[in-house]
VEXVO-624255 format. One line per field, with one value per atom (N, C-alpha, C): atom name; z, x, y. Coordinates in pm, whole numbers, plus 50000, padded with zeros to 5 digits. Each point is the difference from the previous one (the first is absolute). Layout:
<drenfis>
atomo <- [CA  ...] $
zz <- [Z  ...] $
xx <- [X  ...] $
yy <- [Y  ...] $
</drenfis>
This chain:
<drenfis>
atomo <- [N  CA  C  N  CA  C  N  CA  C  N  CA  C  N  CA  C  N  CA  C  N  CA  C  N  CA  C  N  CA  C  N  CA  C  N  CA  C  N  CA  C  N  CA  C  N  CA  C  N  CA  C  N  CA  C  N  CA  C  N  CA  C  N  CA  C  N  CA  C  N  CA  C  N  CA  C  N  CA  C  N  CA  C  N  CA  C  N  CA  C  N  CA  C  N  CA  C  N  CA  C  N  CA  C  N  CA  C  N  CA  C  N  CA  C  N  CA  C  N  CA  C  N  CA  C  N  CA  C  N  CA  C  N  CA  C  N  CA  C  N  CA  C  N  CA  C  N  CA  C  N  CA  C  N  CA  C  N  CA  C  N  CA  C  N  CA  C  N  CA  C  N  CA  C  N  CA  C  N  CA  C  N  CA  C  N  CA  C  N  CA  C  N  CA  C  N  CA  C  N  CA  C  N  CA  C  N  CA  C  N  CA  C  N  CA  C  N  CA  C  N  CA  C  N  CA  C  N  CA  C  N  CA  C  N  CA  C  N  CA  C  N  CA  C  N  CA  C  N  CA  C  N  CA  C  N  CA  C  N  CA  C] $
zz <- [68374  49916  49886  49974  49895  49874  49906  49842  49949  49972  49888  49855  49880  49896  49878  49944  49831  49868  49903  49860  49938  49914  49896  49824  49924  49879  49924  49906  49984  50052  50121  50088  50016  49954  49976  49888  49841  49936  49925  50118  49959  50115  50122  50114  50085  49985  50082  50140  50031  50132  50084  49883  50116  49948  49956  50012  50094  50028  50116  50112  50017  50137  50061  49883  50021  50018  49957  50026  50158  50067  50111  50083  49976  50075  49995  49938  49993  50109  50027  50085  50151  50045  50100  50052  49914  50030  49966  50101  49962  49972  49843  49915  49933  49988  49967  49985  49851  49927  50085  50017  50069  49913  49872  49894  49874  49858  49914  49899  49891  49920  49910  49897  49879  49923  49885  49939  49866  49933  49936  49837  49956  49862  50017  49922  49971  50000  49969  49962  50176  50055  50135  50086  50115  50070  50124  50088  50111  50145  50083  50186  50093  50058  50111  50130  50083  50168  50049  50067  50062  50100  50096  50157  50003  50055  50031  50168  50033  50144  50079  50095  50031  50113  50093  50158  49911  49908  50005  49906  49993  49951  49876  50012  49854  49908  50046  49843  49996  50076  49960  49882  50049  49878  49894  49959  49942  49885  50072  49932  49935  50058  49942  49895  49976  49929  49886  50016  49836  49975  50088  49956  49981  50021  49936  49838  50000  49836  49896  50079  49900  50017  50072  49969  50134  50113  50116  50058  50076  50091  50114  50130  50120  49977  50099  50057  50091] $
xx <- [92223  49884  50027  49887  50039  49875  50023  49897  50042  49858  50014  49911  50114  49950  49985  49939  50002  50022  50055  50030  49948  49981  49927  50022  50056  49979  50176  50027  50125  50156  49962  50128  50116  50016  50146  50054  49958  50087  50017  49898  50015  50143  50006  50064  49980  49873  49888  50050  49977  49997  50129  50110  50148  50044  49934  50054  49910  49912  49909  50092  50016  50084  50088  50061  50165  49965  49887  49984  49963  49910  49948  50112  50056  50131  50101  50042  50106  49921  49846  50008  49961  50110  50011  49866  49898  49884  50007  50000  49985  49858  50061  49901  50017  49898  50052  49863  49994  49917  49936  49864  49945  49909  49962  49961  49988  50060  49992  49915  49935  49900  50045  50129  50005  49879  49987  49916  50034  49939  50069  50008  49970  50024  50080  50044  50072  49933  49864  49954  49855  50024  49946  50047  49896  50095  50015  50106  50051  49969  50019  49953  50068  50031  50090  49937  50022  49969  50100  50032  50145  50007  50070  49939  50139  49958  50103  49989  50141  49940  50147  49967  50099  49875  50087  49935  50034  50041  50007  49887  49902  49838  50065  50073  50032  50051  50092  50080  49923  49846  49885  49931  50008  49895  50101  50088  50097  50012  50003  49975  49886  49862  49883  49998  50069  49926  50047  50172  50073  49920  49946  49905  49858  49964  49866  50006  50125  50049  49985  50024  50094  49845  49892  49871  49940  50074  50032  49854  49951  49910  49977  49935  50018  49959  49975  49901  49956] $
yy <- [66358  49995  49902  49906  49873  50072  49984  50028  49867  49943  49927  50049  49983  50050  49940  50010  49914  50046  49925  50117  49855  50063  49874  50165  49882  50025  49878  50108  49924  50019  50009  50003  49951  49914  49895  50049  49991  50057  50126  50099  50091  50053  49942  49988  50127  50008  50082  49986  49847  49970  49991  49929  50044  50145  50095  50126  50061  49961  50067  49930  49929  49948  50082  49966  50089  50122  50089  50206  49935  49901  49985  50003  49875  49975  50103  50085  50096  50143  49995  50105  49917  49893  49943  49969  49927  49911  49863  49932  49845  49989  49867  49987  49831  49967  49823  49990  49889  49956  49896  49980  49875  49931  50019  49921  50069  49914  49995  49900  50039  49965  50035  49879  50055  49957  50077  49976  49933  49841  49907  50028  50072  50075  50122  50052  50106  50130  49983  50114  50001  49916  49991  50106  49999  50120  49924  50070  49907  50083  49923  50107  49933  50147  50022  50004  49934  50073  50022  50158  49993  50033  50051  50055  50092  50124  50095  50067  50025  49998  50118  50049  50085  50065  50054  50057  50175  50022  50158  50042  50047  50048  50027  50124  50065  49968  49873  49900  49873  49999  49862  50106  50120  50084  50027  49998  50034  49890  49869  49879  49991  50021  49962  50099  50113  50086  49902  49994  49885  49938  49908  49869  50045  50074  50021  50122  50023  50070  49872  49926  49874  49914  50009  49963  49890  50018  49922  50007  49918  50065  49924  50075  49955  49852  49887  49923  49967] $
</drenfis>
């Protein structure tokens, strides 16, 4: 099963987005960024598309729940 998902706000230095990785990746789901949008001020917000993927149902739901805590959502 492949998800692609998006986070948009200030994700980089809040490090939203490589700490969402790493909870993804540590419950054995491959996960890898397929576009980034920083955003060119500081006070801009920036977006993620990432895709998470694994054949076992219960650690794809396991994942989405992290990423939709952290403000993720399908596409």
């Amino acid at each position: 099963m492949i998800i692609e998902l998006k986070l948009r706000g200030h994700i980089l230095d809040s490090l939203v987005l490589s700490k969402l990785l790493d909870q993804i990746e540590a419950l054995d789901v491959d996960c890898y960024t397929k576009e980034v949008k920083i955003g060119p001020k500081r006070q801009d917000l920036s977006e993620a598309v990432f895709v998470i993927e694994s054949d076992d149902e219960a650690k794809i739901a396991q994942a989405l729940e992290l990423a939709k805590k952290q403000g993720a959502t399908e596409i």
